[in-house]
C-alpha positions in Angstrom: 13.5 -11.9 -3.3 11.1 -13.6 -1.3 7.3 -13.1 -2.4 6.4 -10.2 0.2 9.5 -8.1 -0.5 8.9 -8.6 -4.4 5.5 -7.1 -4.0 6.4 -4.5 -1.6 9.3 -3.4 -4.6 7.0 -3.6 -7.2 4.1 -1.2 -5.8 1.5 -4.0 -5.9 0.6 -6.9 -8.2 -3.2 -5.8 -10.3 -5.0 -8.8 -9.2 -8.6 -8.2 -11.6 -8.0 -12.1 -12.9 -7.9 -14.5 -10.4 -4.1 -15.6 -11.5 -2.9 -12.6 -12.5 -0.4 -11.6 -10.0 0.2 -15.3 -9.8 2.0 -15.1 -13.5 3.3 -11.4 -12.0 5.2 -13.1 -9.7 6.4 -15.9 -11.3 7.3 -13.5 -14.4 9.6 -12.0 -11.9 10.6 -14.9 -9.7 12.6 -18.1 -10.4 9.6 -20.1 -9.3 7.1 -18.4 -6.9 6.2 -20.7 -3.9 2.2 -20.7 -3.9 2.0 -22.2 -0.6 3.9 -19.2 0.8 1.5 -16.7 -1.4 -1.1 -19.1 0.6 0.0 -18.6 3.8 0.5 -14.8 3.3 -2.8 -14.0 2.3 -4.7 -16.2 5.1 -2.3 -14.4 7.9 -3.4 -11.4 5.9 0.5 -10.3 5.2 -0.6 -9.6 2.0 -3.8 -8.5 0.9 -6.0 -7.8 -2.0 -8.8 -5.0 -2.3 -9.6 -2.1 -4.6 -6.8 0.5 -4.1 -4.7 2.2 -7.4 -7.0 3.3 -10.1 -9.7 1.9 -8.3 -8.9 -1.3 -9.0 -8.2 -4.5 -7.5 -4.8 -5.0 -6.6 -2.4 -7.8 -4.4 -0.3 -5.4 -1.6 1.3 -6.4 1.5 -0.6 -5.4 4.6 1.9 -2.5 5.6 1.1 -0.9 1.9 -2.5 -1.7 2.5 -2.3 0.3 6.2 -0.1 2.9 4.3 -1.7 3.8 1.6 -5.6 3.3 1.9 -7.0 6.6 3.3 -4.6 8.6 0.7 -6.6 6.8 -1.8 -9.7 7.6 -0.6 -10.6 10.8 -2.3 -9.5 9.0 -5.7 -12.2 6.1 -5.2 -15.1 8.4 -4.1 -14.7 10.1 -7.2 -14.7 6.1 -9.1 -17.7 6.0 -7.1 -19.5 8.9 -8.8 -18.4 8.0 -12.3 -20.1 4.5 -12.3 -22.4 5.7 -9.7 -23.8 9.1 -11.1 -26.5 10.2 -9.2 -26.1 7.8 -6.2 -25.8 10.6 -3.9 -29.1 12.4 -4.8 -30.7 9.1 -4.1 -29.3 8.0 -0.5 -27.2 10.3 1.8 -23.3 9.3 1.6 -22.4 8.8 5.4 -26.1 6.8 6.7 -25.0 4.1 3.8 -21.3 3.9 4.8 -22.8 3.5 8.2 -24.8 1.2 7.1 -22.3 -1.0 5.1 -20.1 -0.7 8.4 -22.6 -2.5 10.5 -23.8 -4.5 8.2 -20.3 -6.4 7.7 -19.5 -6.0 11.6 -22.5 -8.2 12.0 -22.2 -10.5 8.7 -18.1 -10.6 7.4 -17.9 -12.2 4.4 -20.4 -11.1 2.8 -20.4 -10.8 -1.3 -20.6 -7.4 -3.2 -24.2 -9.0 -4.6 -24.8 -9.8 -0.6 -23.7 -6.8 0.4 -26.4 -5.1 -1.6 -29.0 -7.2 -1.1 -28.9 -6.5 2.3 -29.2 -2.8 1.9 -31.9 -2.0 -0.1 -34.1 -2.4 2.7 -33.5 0.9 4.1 -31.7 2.4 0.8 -34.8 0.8 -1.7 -34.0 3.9 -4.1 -30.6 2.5 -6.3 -29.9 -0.7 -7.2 -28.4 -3.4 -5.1 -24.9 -3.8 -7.1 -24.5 0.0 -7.2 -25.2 0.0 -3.3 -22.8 -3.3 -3.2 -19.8 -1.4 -5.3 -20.0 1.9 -3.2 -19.9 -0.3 0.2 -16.3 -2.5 -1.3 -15.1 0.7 -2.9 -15.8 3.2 0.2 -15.3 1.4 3.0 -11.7 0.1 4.2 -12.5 -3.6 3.6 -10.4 -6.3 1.7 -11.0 -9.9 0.2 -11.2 -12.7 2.3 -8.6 -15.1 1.8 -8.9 -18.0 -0.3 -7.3 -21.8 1.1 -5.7 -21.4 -2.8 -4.5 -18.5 -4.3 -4.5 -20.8 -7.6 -8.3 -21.5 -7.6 -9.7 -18.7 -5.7 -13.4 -19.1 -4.2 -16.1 -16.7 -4.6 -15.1 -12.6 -3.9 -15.9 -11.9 -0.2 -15.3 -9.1 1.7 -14.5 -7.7 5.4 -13.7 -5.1 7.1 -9.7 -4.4 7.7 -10.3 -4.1 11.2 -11.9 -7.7 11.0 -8.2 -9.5 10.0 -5.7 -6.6 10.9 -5.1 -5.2 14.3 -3.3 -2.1 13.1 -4.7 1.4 12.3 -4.8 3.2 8.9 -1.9 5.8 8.5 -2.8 9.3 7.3 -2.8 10.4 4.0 -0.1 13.2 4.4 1.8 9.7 5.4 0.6 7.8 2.4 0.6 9.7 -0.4 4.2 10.2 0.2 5.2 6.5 0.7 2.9 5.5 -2.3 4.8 7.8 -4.6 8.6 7.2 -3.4 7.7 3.8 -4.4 6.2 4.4 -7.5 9.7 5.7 -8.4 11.5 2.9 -7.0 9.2 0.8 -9.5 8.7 2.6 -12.4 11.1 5.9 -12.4 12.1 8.8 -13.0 8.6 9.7 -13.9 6.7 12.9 -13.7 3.6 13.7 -11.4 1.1 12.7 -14.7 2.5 9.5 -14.5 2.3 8.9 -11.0 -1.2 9.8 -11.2 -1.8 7.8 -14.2 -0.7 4.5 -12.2 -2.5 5.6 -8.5 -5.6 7.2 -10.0 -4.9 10.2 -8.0 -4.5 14.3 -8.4 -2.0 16.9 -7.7 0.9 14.8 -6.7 3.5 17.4 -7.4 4.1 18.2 -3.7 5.0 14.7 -2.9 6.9 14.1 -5.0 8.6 17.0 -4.3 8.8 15.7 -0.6 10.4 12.5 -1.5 13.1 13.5 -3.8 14.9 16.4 -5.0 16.4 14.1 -8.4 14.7 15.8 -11.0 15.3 14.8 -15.0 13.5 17.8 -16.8 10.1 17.0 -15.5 10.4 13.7 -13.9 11.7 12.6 -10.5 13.3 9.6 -9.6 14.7 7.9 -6.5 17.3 4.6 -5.9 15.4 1.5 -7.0 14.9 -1.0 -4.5 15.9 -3.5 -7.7 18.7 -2.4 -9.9 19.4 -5.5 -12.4 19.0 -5.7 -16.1 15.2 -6.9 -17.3 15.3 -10.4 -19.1 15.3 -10.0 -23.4 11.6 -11.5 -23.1 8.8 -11.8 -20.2 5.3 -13.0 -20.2 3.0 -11.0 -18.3 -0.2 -11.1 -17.0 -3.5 -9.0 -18.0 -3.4 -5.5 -16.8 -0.1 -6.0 -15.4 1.1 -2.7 -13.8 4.0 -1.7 -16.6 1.2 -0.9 -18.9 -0.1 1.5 -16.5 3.1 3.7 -15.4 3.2 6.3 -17.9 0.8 8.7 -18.9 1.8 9.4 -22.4 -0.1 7.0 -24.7 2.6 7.1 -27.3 5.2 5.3 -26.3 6.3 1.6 -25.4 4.1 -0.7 -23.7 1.7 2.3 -23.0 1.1 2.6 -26.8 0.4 -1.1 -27.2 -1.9 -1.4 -24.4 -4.7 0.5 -27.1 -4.5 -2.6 -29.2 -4.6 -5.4 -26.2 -7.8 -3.6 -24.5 -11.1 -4.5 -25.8 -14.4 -3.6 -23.6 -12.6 -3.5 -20.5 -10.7 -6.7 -21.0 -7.1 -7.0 -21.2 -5.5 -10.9 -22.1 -1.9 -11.3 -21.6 1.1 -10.8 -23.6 4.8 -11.2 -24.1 7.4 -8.5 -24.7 10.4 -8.8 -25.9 12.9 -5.9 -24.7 9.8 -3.9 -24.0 7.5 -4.6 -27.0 4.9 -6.9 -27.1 5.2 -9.9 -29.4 2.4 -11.9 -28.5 -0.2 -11.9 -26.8 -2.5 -14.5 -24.7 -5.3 -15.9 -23.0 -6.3 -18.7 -20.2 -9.3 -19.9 -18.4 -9.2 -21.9 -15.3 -10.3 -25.2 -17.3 -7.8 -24.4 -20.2 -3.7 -23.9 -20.7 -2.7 -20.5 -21.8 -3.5 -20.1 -25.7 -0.5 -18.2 -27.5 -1.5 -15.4 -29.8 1.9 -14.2 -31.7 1.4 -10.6 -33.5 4.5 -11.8 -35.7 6.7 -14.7 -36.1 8.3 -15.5 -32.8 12.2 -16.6 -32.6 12.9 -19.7 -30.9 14.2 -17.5 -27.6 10.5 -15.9 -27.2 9.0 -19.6 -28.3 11.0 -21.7 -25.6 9.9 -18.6 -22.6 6.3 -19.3 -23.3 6.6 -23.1 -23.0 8.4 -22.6 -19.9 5.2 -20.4 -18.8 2.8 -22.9 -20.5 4.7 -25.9 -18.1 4.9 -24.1 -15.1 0.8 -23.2 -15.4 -0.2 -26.7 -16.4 1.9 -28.5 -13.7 0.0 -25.7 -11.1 -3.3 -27.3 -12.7 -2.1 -30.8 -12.1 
């Protein structure tokens, strides 16, 4: 597949480190073209901004359009739970209208920026909680960076600003976002589905999009059907550890020992269990931390990742 299509299949790439859905891609790619990740995000064909559990994530622009305003109810409540309070302090719709002039008159503005600039009528919170709200609440997404590999400073605009296409409904996106879930990730139930999104009382979409039930999980016809490779690296907070919500079992299960104060490195599984994990910088090559003795199978994938980062770097 070409990058756009992978992206579309897999539901969106977490993008919370700068390369992560770089090594997504490549993970699932025989070698991931950055110039063409380049080009898509400056034409805006593929976008990042805060969308399933909150979170930053890479989508193309017709998931973006799709799916944004069925997610909205999910990040007000993210809003309140880092924000509590907020709303006592300043009224919800003056600051949104606020935050919409604000980057109407000044795109590109940082999330630091962004609150600076408010707390001259909303002196009450501080700015980064006034910041957050605005890039959580607002339909905005990251500018694009001239390299996907060594990404700039966040900055933000309005959709409107670099799209020319309206947001769909939610009755239209809650459906698409959770036929595709399946195609990803299924059969899965409506917990998992709103493990993975962030959001509540799926049930009746999923319902909607297919009537393939296994106990109580749906499923649909994945967009790819072909056996996984014996071992993968993958990048932090990549979306496998997130599809399921029953912390029991597989990669779910070993996500409690990767996650430490809201960081995440990356790892590599073998047939779906991790065997390693590790960690990267911008400045350094990808360090390998093996939870056992690796074979020479597992050893040999990681230097092919290690190669393909460096010669990135180079």
């Amino acid at each position: 597949m070409a990058v756009e299509p992978l992206v579309e299949a897999l539901g969106g790439l977490n993008a919370q480190t700068a390369r992560g859905p770089l090594v997504g891609l490549w993970t699932r790619m025989a070698d991931p073209s950055l110039p063409a990740v380049d080009a898509a995000l400056q034409d805006y064909r593929l976008v990042k901004a805060n969308l399933l559990r909150g979170t930053v994530h890479l989508v193309t622009r017709r998931q973006y359009l799709t799916w944004r305003q069925a997610l909205q109810p999910m990040l007000e409540r993210v809003v309140r739970g880092f924000n509590p309070g907020l709303w006592k302090q300043v009224d919800h719709d003056r600051l949104l209208d606020a935050g919409t002039r604000l980057l109407r008159s000044r795109p590109g503005l940082t999330r630091a920026e962004i609150g600076a600039a408010l707390t001259e009528d909303f002196p009450g919170p501080e700015p980064r909680r006034l910041g957050f709200a605005i890039r959580m609440l607002l339909p905005v997404v990251q500018v694009a960076d001239h390299s996907c590999w060594s990404p700039a400073r966040t900055r933000y605009v309005l959709a409107e600003q670099v799209i020319d296409e309206p947001l769909a409904d939610p009755d239209v996106g809650t459906p698409d976002l959770v036929r595709t879930f399946l195609r990803s990730f299924g059969p899965r139930t409506a917990a998992d589905a709103g493990y993975w999104s962030g959001m509540t009382r799926l049930g009746p979409a999923l319902t909607e999009v297919t009537d393939h039930r296994i106990g109580e999980a749906y499923d649909v016809d994945p967009v790819i059907d072909e056996p996984p490779r014996r071992t993968a690296v993958l990048p932090e907070f990549d979306n496998v550890y997130f599809c399921s919500r029953d912390g029991s079992i597989g990669l779910v299960a070993a996500k409690r020992r990767l996650v430490h104060g809201g960081a995440m490195p990356g790892s590599m599984i073998t047939y779906g269990a991790v065997r390693a994990d590790w960690t990267a910088t911008t400045t350094t090559e990808p360090e390998l931390h093996p939870w056992s003795a690796l074979d020479d199978g597992e050893a040999a994938e990681f230097a092919r990742f290690r190669s393909w980062w460096s010669d990135r770097d180079r």
